[in-house]
N, C-alpha and C positions, 0 to 999 in steps of 0.2 A: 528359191523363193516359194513359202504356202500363200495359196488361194483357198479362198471358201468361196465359191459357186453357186449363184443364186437358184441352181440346182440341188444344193446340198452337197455338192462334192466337193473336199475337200484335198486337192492337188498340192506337188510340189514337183517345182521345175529346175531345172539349171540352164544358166544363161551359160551361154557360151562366146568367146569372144567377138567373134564375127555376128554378133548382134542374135544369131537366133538361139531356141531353146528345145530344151526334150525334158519327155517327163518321166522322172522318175518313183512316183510313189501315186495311189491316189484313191479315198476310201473308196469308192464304190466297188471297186474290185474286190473288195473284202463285206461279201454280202451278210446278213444274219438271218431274218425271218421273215424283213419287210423289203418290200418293191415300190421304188419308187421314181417317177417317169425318168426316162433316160438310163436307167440300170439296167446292165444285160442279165441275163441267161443265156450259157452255153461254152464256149469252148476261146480259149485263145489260142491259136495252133502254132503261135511261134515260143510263147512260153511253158504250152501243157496246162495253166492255169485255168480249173472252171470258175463259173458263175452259176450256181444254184441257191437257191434260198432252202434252210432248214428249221425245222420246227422247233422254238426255246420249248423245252419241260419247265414245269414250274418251278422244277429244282433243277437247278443249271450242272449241278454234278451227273446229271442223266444222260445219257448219248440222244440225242434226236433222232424221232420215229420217222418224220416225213420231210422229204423234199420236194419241190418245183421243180422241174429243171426244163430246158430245152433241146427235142432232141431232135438235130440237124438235117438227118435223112431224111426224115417221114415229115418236117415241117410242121411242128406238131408237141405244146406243151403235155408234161404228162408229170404224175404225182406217184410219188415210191413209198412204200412204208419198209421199212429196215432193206430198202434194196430193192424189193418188190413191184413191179409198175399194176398201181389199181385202178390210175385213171388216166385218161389221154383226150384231149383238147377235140381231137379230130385235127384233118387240115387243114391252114386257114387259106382260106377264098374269100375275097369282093373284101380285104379287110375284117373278116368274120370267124370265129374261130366256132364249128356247128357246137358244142358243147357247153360254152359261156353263153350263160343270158343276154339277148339283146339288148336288156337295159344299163347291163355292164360295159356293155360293149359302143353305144354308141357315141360316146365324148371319147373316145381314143384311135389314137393313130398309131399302127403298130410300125415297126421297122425290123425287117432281117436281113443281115450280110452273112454272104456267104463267098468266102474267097481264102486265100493264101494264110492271111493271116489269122481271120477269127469265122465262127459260124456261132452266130447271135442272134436274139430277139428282144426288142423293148421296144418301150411305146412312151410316146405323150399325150398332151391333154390338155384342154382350157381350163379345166376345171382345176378350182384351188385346192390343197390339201387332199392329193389323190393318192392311194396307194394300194399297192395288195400284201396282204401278212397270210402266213402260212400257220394255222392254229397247233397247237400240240395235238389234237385230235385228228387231224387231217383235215380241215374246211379250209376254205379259203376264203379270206373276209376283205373288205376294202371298209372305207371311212364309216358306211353305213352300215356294215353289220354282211354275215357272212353271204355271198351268192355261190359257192359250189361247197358239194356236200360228199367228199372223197371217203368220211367215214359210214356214210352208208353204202360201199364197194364192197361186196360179200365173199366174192369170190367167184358166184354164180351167175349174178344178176347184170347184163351191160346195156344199161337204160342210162342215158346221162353220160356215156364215158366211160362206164366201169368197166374192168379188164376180166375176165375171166383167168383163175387160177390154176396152176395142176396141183397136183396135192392135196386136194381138200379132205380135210379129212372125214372118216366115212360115217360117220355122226350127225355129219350137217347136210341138210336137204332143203332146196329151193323153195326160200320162204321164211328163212327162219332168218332171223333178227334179232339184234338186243336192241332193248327199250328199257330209258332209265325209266324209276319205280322209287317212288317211296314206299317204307314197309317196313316188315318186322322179322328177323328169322330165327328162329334158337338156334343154338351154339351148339348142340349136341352133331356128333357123326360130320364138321369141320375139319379141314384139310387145308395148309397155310403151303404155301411158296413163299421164297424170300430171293431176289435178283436184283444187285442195288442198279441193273440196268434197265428194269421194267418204268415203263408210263402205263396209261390208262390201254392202251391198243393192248400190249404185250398182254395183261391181264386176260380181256376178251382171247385174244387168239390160243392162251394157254387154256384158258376153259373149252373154247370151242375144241379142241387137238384131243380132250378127255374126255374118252370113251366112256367113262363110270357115271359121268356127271349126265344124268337123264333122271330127274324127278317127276313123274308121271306128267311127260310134257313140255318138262320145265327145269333148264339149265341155270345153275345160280351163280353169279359171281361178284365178291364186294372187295372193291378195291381198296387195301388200306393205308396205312400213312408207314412210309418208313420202305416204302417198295414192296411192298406184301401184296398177295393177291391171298383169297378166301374162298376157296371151293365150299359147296356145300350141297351135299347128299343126303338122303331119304329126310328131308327137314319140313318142319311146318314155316309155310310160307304168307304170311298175309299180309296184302298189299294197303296200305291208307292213305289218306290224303294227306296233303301239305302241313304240316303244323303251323309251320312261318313262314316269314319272307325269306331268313337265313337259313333254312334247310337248302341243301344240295342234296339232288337225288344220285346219290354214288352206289345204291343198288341195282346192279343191273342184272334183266333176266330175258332166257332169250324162247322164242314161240315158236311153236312147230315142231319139235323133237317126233310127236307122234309115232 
């Protein structure tokens, strides 16, 4: 028998003669990008089955940069990019997770089990139409618009959460950041990559990993359509304002090279 659940989940059960039932199928197990109350994170340990939420690309043929997930030891939400953990919840106490805004935080009730069968985490809420989505960029947004900011995790920096990295590569020094930019660059002395598994991140982090790209100061990188990325060396760079409302700033460039 299916159910739809005024939770949004969408179950199927089998009766069984002697009156009772088991379930055998039911979406919430099969998460995509959004959380929404009563949806775990974490582990089923009698099937091996996780619950993590991943990030949609805007092209669905793109493997997903970030995940949520739950990680059971430490008690403790944390955000991965290709694998990578860059941000971590801390652990949660008095119902509080130190790293989520308290104004996130206050209409929710969290829940974790931890036992034989599963080690999980979800939560509910009074509040109508509540959720959390996981951006392609790494943010984490609910109904009103984003409260945590996992793509600004540099690799250096762990203010908020953020993990410190090994590897960094030796080009980047504490402080340096990309910031979108409207602007203009010529095309001369451009350098393309093409990886039809890049998003917006892969881009940054291929720039940031090369060495060459130091324009007095100033690393450039323009993301293009088709999974391309756009290095750009010894160029004139000048920044402008807005033209419109439909401009997207897809130039980004990053400060502090020094």
């Amino acid at each position: 028998m299916a159910t739809l659940l005024d939770t949004g989940n969408f179950v199927l059960h089998q009766f069984h003669p002697n009156g009772s039932k088991s379930l055998l199928w039911q979406s919430f197990d099969y998460l995509s990008d959004t959380l929404l109350p009563t949806m775990k994170l974490g582990v089923n340990r009698k099937t091996g089955h996780y619950w993590l939420l991943r990030s949609l690309p805007k092209n669905l043929v793109v493997a997903s940069a970030f995940s949520l997930e739950w990680e059971p030891m430490e008690q403790e939400l944390m955000i991965r990019r290709r694998g990578k953990v860059c941000w971590r919840s801390g652990k949660l106490r008095k119902n509080r997770f130190e790293h989520i805004s308290e104004d996130e935080q206050r209409m929710l009730k969290y829940t974790i089990v931890s036992n034989g069968d599963e080690d999980s985490f979800s939560f509910t809420t009074n509040e109508e139409n509540k959720f959390w989505f996981i951006q392609d960029d790494g943010q984490l947004a609910d109904e009103k618009g984003e409260f945590l900011r996992a793509d600004l995790c540099f690799g250096y920096n762990t203010d908020g959460g953020c993990q410190t990295w090994m590897n960094i590569p030796k080009c980047r020094n504490p402080g340096d950041v990309f910031q979108s930019k409207f602007g203009y660059v010529k095309w001369d002395n451009a350098t393309f990559e093409t990886n039809t598994t890049y998003v917006h991140s892969d881009c940054e982090a291929s720039c940031w990993s090369n060495l060459e790209i130091r324009v007095e100061g100033w690393a450039i990188m323009y993301e293009l359509p088709r999974h391309r990325c756009g290095h750009y060396t010894n160029v004139e760079f000048r920044i402008l304002g807005r033209i419109n409302s439909m401009q997207t700033p897809n130039l980004v460039a990053m400060k502090g090279l020094g």
